[in-house]
C-alpha positions in Angstrom: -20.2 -65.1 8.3 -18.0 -68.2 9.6 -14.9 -66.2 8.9 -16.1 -63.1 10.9 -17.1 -65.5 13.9 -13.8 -67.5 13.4 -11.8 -64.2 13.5 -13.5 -62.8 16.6 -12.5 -66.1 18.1 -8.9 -66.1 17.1 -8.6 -62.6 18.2 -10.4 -63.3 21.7 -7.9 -65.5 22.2 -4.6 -64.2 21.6 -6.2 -61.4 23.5 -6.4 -63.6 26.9 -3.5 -65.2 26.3 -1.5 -62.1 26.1 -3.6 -60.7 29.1 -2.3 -63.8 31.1 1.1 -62.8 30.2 1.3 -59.1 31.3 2.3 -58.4 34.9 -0.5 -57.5 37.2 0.2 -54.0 38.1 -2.4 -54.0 40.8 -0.4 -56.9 42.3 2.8 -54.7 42.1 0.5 -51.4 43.6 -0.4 -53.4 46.5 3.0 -55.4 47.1 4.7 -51.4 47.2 1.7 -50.3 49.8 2.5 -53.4 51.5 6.3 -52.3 52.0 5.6 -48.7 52.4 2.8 -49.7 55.4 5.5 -52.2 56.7 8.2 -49.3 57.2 5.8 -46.9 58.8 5.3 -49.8 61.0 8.8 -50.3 61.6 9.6 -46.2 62.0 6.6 -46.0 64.5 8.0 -48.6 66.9 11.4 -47.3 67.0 10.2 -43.7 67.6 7.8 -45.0 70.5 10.6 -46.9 71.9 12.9 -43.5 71.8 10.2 -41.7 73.2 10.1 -44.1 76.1 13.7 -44.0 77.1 13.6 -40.3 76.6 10.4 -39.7 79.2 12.6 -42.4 81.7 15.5 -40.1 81.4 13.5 -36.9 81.4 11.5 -38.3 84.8 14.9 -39.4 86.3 16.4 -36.0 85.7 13.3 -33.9 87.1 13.6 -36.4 90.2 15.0 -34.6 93.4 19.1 -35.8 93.2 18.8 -36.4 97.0 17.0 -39.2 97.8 18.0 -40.4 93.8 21.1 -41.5 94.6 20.5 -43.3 97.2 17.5 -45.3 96.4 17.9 -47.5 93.1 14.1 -49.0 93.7 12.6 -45.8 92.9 13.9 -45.4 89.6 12.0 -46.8 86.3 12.4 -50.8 85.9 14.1 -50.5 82.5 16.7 -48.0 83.9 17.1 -50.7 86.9 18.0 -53.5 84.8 20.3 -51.3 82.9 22.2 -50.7 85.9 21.5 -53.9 87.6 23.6 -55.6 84.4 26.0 -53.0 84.4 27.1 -53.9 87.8 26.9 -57.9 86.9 29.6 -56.9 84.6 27.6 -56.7 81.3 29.4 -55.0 78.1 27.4 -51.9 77.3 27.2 -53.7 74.2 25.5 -56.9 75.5 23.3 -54.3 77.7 22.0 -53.3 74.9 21.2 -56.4 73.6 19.4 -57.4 76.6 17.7 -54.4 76.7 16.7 -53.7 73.0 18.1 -50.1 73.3 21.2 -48.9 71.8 24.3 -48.7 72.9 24.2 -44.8 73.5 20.9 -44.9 75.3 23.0 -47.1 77.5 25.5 -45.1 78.1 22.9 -42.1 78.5 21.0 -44.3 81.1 24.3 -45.3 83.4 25.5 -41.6 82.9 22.1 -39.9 84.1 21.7 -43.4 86.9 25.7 -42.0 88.5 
């Protein structure tokens, strides 16, 4: 009877021991939903911030040309500060910087702002 209890012991342990050993795959599941959740994240914020210069160069394009030209104040403040640095001086490089958009928005921005 001791030998049976003694045995169940022995076993019990190397059993936890090994246990304590093996990676946690839930850990692993979650640090993987983690990243995946974290990249969706990442891809939603640049598409919202494509969308908005798209809509600013969609409502600057369906403005009337007329009084567009002409009148800088009407136009949207991000496509203001764009141009605004572009006559400072700025690179379109360093505009884009400034602006967190890239370098070919820029350039669509001061082509569409002409």
């Amino acid at each position: 009877m001791t030998i049976v209890v003694i045995s169940l012991l022995s076993v019990a342990v190397v059993l936890i021991i090994i246990s304590l050993f093996l990676n946690d795959r839930y850990a692993e599941l979650e640090k993987q939903i983690e990243q995946v959740s974290i990249s969706a994240m990442q891809d939603t914020y640049q598409l919202n911030k494509k969308i908005k210069v798209l809509e600013e160069e969609l409502l600057t394009e369906n403005l009337p040309t007329s009084n567009e030209t002409s009148n800088v104040e009407k136009k949207p403040l991000l496509i203001q500060k764009v141009v605004h640095l572009n006559l400072q001086g700025y690179s379109i490089e360093d505009i884009a910087q400034r602006t967190d958009l890239s370098p070919n928005d820029v350039q669509a921005i001061l082509k569409n702002s002409k």
